[in-house]
C-alpha positions in Angstrom: 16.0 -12.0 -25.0 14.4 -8.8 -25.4 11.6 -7.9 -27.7 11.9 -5.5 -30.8 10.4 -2.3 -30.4 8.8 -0.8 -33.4 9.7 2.8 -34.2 6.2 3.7 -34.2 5.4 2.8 -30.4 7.6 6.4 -29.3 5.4 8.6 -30.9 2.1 6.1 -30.2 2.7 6.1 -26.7 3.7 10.0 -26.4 0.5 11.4 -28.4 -2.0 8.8 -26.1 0.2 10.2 -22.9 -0.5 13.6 -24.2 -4.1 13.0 -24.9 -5.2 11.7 -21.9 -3.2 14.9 -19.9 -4.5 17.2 -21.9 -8.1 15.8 -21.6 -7.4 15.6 -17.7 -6.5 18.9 -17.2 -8.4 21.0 -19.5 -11.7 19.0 -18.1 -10.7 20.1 -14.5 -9.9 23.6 -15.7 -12.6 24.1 -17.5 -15.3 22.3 -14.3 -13.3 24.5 -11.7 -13.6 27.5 -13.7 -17.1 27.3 -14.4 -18.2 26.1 -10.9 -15.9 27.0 -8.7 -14.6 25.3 -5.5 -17.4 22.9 -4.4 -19.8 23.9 -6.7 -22.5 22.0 -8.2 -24.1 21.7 -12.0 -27.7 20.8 -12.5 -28.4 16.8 -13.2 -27.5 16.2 -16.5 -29.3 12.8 -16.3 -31.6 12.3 -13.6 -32.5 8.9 -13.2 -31.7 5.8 -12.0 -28.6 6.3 -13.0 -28.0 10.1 -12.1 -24.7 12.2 -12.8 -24.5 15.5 -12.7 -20.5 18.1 -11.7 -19.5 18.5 -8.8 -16.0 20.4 -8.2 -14.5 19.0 -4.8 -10.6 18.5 -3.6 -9.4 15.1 -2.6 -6.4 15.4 -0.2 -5.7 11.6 -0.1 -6.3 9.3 -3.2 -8.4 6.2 -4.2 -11.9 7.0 -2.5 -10.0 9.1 -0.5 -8.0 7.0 1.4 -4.6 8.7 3.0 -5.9 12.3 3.3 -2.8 14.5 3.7 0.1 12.4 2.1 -0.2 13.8 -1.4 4.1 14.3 -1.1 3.8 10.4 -1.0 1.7 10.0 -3.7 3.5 12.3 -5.7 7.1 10.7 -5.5 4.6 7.1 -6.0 3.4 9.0 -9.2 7.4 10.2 -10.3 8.1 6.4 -10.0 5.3 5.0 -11.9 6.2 6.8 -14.7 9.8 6.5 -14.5 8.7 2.8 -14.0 6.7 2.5 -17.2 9.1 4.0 -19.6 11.5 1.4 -18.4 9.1 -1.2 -18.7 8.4 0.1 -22.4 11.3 1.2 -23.7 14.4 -0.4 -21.6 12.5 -3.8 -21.0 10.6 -4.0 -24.4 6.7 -4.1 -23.2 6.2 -1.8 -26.1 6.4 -4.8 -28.5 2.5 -4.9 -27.8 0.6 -2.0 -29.0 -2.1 -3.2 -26.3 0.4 -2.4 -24.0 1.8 0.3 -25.1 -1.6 1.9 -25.1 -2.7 0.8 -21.5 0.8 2.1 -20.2 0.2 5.2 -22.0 -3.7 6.1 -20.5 -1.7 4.8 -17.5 1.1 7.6 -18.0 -1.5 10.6 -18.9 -3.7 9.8 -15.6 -1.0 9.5 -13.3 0.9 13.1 -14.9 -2.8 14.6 -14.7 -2.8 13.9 -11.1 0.8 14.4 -10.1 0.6 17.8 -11.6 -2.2 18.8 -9.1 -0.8 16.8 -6.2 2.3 19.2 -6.7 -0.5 22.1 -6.4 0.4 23.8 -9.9 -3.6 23.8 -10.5 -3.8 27.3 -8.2 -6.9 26.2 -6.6 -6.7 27.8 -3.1 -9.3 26.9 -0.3 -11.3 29.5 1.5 -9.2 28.4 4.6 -5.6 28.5 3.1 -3.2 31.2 1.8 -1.6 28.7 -1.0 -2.7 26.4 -3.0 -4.2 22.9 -2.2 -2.0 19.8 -2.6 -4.9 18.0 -3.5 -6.5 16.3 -6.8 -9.4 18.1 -8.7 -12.4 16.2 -9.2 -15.9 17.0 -10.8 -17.9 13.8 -12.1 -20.1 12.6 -9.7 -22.2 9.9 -10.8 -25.3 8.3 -8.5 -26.4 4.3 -9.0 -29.8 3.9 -7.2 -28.9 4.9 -3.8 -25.0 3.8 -4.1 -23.2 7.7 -4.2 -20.2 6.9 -6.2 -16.8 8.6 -5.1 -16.3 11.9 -7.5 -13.6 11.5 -10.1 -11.8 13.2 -13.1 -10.6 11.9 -16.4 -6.6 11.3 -15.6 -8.6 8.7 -13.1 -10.4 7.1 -15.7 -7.5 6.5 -18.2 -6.0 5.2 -15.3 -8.6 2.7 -14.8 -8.9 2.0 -18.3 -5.2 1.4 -18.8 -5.3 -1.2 -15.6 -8.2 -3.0 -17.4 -6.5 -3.2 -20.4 -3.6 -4.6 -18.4 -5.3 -6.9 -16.6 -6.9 -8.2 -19.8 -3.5 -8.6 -21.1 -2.5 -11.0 -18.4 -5.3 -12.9 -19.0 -4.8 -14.2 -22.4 -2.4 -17.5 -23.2 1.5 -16.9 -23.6 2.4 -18.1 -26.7 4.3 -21.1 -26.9 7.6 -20.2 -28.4 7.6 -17.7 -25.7 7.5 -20.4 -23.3 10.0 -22.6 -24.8 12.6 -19.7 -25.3 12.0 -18.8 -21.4 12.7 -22.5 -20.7 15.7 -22.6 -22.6 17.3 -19.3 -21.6 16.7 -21.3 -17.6 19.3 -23.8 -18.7 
């Protein structure tokens, strides 16, 4: 049996989406405007911890990994999201706020990144005539001597949202859940 969906979740889920895109892309507007392709801030802290802007294309995606398949990771990126509204809306996940929330920074990340995987961000290389298929990333944060990989916002609500998720799996299933799941096997 599938969970109620409050008539709140729509609009809950849709601002959060629109939030976290918003945030994405006017942060990488904003860093790429003021610094340029490959350009470099001044530390804005400067010690142990050290972060400081630093405007640079990724081609691939996690840490970098499958430089030049940004077509893949687009259509991976349409599916997601065509994915999660199912799950929420078709499937009933957005029962849980939690969820709806975590699916939503998920949603806002992955549109902040498809849209410059699909090059509609108008950054152009020195060495190209069109624009890069390629995510735009600025914060670059240092630990000690560990050089973390640069990032943007759209990938930090994704993170978030997969924390939140993960949390989520963690916690007990409630036990009329568990019995109607064993009845509905009979």
């Amino acid at each position: 049996m599938k969970p109620t969906v409050p008539g709140n979740r729509i609009p809950v889920y849709a601002a959060i989406t629109i939030l976290a895109l918003t945030a994405d892309l006017g942060s990488k507007e904003w860093a790429f405007r003021s610094l340029g392709l490959h350009g470099h801030s001044r530390m804005l802290i400067d010690s142990w911890l050290k972060f400081d802007l630093l405007t640079n294309l990724n081609y691939g995606a996690l840490w970098g990994v499958g430089q030049g398949l940004a077509p893949v990771f687009a259509g991976l990126s349409i599916g997601a999201f065509v994915g999660v509204i199912y799950w929420l809306f078709f499937c009933g996940a957005a029962s849980s706020l939690w969820t709806t929330v975590a699916l939503a920074l998920v949603s806002g990340g992955t549109l902040g990144n498809l849209y410059d995987r699909l090059g509609l961000h108008g950054v152009t290389p020195p060495d190209a005539t069109t624009p890069a298929l390629a995510v735009r990333d600025f914060l670059h944060f240092q630990f000690g001597n560990y050089d973390y990989p640069i990032f943007n916002i759209a990938d930090s609500c994704l993170v978030a949202g997969a924390i939140m998720l993960m949390l989520q799996s963690l916690k007990p299933v409630p036990t009329e859940v568990l019995s109607q799941a064993t009845t509905a096997d009979r």
